[in-house]
C-alpha positions in Angstrom: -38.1 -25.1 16.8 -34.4 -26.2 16.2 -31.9 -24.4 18.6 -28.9 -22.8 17.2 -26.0 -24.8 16.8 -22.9 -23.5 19.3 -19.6 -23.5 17.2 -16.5 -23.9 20.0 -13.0 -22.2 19.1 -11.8 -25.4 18.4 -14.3 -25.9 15.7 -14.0 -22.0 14.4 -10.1 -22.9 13.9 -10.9 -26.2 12.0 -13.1 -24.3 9.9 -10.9 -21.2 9.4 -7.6 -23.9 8.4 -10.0 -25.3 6.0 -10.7 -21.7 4.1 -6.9 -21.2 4.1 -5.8 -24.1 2.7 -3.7 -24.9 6.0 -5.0 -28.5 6.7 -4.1 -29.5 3.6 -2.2 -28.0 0.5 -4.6 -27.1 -2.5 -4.0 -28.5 -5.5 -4.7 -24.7 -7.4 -3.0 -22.1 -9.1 -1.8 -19.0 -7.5 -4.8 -16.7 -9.2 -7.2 -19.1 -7.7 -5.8 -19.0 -4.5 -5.3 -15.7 -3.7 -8.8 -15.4 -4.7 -9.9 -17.8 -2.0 -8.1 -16.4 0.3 -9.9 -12.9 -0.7 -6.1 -11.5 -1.2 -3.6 -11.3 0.0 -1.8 -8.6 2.0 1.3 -7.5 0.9 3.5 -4.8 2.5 6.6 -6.4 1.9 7.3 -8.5 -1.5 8.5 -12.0 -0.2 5.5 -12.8 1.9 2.8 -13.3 0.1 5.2 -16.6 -2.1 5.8 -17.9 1.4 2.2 -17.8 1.9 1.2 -19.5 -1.3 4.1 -22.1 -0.7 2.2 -23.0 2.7 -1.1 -23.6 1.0 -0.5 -25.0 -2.6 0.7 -28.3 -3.3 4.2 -28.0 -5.2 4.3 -24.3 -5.5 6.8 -22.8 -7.5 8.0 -19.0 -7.4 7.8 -18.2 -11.2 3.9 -19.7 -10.9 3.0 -16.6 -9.4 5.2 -14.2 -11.0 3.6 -14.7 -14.3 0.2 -14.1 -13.5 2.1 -11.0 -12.0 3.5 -10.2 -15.5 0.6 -11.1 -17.2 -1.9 -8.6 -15.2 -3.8 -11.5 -14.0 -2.6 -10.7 -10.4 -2.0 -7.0 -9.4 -0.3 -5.4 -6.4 -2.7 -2.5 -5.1 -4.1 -0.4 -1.9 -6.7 -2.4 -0.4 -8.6 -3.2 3.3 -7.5 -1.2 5.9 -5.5 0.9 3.8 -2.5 -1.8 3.4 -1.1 -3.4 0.0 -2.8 -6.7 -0.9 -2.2 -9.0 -4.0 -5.7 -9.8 -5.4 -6.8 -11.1 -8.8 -7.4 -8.7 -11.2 -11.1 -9.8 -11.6 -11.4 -9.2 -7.5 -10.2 -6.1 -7.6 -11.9 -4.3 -10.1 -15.1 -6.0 -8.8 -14.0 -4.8 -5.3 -12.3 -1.3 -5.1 -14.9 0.4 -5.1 -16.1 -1.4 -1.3 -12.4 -0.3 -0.5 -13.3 3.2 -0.7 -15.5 4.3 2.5 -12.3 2.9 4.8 -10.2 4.6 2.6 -12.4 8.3 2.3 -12.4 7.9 6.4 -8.6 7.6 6.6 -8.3 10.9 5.9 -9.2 13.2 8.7 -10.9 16.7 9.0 -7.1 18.1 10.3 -5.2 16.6 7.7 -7.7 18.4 5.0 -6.7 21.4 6.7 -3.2 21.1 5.9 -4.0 21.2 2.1 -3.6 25.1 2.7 -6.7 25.7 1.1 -6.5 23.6 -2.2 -9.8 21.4 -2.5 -9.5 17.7 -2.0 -10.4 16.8 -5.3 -8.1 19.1 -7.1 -5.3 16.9 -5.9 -7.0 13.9 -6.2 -7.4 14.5 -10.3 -3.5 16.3 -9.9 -2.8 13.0 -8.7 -4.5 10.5 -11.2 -3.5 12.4 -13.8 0.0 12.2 -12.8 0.1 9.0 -12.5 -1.5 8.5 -15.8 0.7 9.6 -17.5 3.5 7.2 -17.0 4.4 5.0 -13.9 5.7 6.8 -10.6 7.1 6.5 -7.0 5.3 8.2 -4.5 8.5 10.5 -4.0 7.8 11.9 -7.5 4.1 12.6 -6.4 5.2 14.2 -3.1 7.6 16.4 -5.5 4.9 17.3 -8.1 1.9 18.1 -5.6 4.5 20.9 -3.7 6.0 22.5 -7.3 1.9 22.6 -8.3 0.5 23.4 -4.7 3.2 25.2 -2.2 0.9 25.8 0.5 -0.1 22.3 0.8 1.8 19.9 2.8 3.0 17.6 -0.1 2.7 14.2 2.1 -0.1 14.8 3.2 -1.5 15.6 -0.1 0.4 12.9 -1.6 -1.5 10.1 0.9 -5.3 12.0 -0.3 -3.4 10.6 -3.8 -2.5 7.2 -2.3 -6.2 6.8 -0.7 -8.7 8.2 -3.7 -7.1 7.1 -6.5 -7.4 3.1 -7.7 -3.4 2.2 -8.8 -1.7 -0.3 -9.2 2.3 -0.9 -8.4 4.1 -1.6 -11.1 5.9 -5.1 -11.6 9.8 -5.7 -13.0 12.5 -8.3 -13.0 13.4 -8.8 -9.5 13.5 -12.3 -8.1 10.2 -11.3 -5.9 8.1 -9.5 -9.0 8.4 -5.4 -7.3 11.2 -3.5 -5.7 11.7 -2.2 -2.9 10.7 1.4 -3.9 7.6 0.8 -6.5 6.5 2.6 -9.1 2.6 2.9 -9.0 0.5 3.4 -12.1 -3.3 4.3 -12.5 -5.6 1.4 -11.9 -7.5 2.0 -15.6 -4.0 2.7 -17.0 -2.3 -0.3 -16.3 -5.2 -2.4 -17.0 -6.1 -1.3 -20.2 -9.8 -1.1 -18.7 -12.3 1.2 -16.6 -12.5 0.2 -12.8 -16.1 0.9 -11.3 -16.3 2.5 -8.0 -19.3 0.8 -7.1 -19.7 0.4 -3.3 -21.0 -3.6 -4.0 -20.7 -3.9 0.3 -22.4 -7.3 -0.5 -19.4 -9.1 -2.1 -17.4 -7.9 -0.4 -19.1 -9.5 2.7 -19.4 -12.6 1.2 -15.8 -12.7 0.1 -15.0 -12.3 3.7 -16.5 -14.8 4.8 -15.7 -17.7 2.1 -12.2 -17.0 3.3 -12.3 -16.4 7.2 -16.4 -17.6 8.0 -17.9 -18.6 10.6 -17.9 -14.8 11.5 -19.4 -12.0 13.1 -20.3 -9.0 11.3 -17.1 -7.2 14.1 -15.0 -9.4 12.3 -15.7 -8.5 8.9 -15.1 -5.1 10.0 -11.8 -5.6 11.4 -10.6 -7.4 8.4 -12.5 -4.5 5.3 -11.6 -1.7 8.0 -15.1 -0.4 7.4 -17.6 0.4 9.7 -21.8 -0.4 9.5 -21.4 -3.6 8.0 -23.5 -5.3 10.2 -26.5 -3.6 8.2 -25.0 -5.4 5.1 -25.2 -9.1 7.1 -28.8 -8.6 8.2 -29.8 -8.2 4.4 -27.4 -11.2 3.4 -29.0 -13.0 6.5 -31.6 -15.0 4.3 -28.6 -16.6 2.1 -26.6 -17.1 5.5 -26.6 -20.0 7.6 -26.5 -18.8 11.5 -24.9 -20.1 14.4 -23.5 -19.1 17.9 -20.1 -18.7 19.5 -20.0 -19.9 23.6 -20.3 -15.9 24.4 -23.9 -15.9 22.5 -22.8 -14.0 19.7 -24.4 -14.5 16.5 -21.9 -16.3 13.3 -22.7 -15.7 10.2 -21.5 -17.9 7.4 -22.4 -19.5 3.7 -24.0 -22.6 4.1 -21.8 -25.0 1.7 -18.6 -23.4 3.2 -16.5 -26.0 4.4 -16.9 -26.5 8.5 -14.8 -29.5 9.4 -14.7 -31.7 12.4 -12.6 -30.1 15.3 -11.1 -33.0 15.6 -9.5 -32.8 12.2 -5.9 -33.4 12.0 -3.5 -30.0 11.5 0.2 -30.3 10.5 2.6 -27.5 11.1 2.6 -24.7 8.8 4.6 -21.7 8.7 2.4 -18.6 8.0 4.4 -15.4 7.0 4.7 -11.7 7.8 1.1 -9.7 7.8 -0.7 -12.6 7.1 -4.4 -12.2 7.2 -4.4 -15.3 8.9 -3.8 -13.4 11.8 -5.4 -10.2 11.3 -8.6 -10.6 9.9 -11.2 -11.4 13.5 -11.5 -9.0 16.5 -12.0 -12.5 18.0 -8.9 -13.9 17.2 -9.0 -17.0 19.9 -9.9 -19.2 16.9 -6.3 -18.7 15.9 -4.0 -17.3 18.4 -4.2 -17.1 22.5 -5.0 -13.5 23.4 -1.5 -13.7 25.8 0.3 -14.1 22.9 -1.1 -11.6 20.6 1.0 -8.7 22.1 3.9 -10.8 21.0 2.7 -10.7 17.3 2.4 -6.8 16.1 5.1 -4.4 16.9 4.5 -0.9 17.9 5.5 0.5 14.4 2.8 -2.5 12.9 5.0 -4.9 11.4 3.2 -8.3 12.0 5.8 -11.0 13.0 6.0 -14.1 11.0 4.1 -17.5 12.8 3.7 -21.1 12.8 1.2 -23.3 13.9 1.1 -26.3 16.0 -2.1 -28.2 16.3 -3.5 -25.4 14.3 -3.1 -22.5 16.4 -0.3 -20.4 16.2 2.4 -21.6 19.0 5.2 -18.9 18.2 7.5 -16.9 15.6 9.9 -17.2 13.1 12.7 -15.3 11.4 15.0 -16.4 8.0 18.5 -15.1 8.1 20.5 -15.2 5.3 24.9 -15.2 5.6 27.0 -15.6 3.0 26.4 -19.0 1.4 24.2 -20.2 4.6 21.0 -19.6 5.5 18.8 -20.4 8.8 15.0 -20.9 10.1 14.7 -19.3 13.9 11.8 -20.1 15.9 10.9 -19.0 19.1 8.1 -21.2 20.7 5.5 -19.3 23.1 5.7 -22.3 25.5 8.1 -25.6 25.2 7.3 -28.2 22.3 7.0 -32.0 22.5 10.2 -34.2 20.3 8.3 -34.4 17.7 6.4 -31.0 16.6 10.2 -29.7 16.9 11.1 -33.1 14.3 7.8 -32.0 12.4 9.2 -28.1 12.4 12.3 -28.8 11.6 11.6 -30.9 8.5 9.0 -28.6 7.1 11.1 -25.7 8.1 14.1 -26.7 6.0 11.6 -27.3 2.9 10.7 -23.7 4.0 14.2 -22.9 3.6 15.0 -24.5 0.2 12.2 -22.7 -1.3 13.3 -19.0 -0.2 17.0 -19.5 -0.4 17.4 -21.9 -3.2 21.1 -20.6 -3.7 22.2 -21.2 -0.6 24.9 -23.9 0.2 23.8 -24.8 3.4 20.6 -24.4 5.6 20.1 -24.4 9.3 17.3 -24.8 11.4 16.7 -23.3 15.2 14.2 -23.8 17.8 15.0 -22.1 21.1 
């Protein structure tokens, strides 16, 4: 009988670099990317180009933008209730495995502050408002109080955000959305029906194409969803099995790529909310657990990283003056000559890319 096979951090990292396209930069477009990487979050608008820059060979701005334009890519509530980018085909094959985490965000006390108005009155109030033409969420908040003033219109206004599949709506700006989006219905905007089929399967199997070798925890963490370890245990004949050093059982897809630990990593900068970063509630594979604390504020912004040696090894910040613009990094612990010559080098082409306007750039490590 052949024993499990015992995967080490070390080899989890070199196999999670490989699903990210962080050992070496993928020659792909941004659709197929972003679907390999099972989306992409998105809370702010910049981050998700840095992350593509990171991980495709020669990746321009406008690449992405126009699968943007075109509806190939689409801007829309996702796992754990946050804004991804996806494919359009991911999406509409996966919203409706978004919805459970999404139903459960909403909480027995804030139903009771609809003063009374069912749930799924305001729910159709709000798809059909946002059928009608694209708009911000301060427009729903306004049009759920005029239609129901005993409701508390936020409140109401997030049941809208949660049940009903939209889609932000994309312009001219140099990053594809504003700052305040409009948001149009999912079926609107696409010109096509979005199932709400709860395919918990796929969605599994996305997971773990992108982030795999992985415990069913972890696909939880990432999805926000709970149960989902029912969902591996009926996926566990198509699954190859193997074991962390704590005993615990990894799930993954056999022909997914599991390179040698020993693989070489360069640097790479990885941006704000990465998934990266978020998507294991083992995250040793990636990150030290001192320096997690270091890495999500208290109001949940996730700071921007870069990795040495494939883990991450500290934080990053542009800043943008005038006609000048500069890289900051602060290490977690003191770096050898030449990761800082490896960081800086890469960090000014990091630079070039964001702030292609700028006259001069800088780069800082300290």
């Amino acid at each position: 009988m052949s024993r499990t096979r015992v995967l080490a951090p070390a080899d989890l990292n070199r196999a999670l670099l490989a699903r990210q396209m962080l050992l070496e930069r993928a020659r792909a477009t941004p659709l197929k990317a972003i679907e390999r990487l099972a989306g992409m979050q998105a809370q702010q608008v910049r981050p998700p180009f840095v992350g593509l820059w990171t991980r495709i060979e020669g990746f321009q701005r406008d690449s992405l933008l126009r699968s943007i334009r075109r509806k190939k890519v689409v801007r829309a509530t996702a796992m754990r209730a946050t804004v991804h980018l996806f494919s359009t085909r991911d999406y509409v094959a996966l919203r409706g495995a978004f919805q459970p985490y999404l139903t459960s965000c909403i909480p027995p006390k804030a139903k009771a502050q609809l003063g009374g108005v069912a749930l799924e009155d305001v729910v159709e109030t709000g798809r059909a408002f946002y059928s009608e033409a694209p708009r911000s969420f301060k427009e729903l908040c306004g049009h759920l109080e005029k239609k129901y003033p005993s409701a508390h219109p936020r409140i109401a206004a997030v049941a809208v955000r949660l049940n009903v599949p939209k889609m932000q709506v994309p312009t001219d700006t140099e990053w594809g959305f504003p700052s305040v989006p409009e948001w149009s219905a999912a079926e609107v905007f696409l010109g096509e029906p979005v199932p709400m089929d709860d395919d918990a399967e796929l969605l599994v199997l996305k997971y773990l194409a992108a982030f795999g070798p992985a415990t069913p925890a972890d696909a939880q963490v990432w999805s926000g969803r709970t149960g989902l370890r029912k969902v591996f245990e009926k996926l566990r004949h198509r699954l190859k099995v193997f074991q962390d050093e704590e005993g615990r059982e990894l799930f993954d897809l056999p022909r997914a790529p599991r390179p040698s630990a020993e693989t070489p990593a360069p640097v790479r900068f990885i941006p704000e909310f990465d998934n990266l970063i978020l998507s294991h509630a083992d995250r040793t594979r990636i990150v030290d657990d001192a320096h997690r604390p270091a890495l999500v504020s208290k109001n949940l912004h996730v700071a921007a990283t870069f990795l040495v040696d494939g883990r991450v090894a500290g934080t990053w910040k542009l800043e943008k003056a005038k006609k000048s613009a500069t890289l900051r990094m602060h290490p977690f612990a003191p770096l050898p000559p030449g990761v800082k010559n490896e960081l800086t080098e890469e960090g000014g082409r990091l630079l070039e890319f964001v702030f292609p306007e700028a006259a001069t750039w800088k780069v800082s490590i300290g």
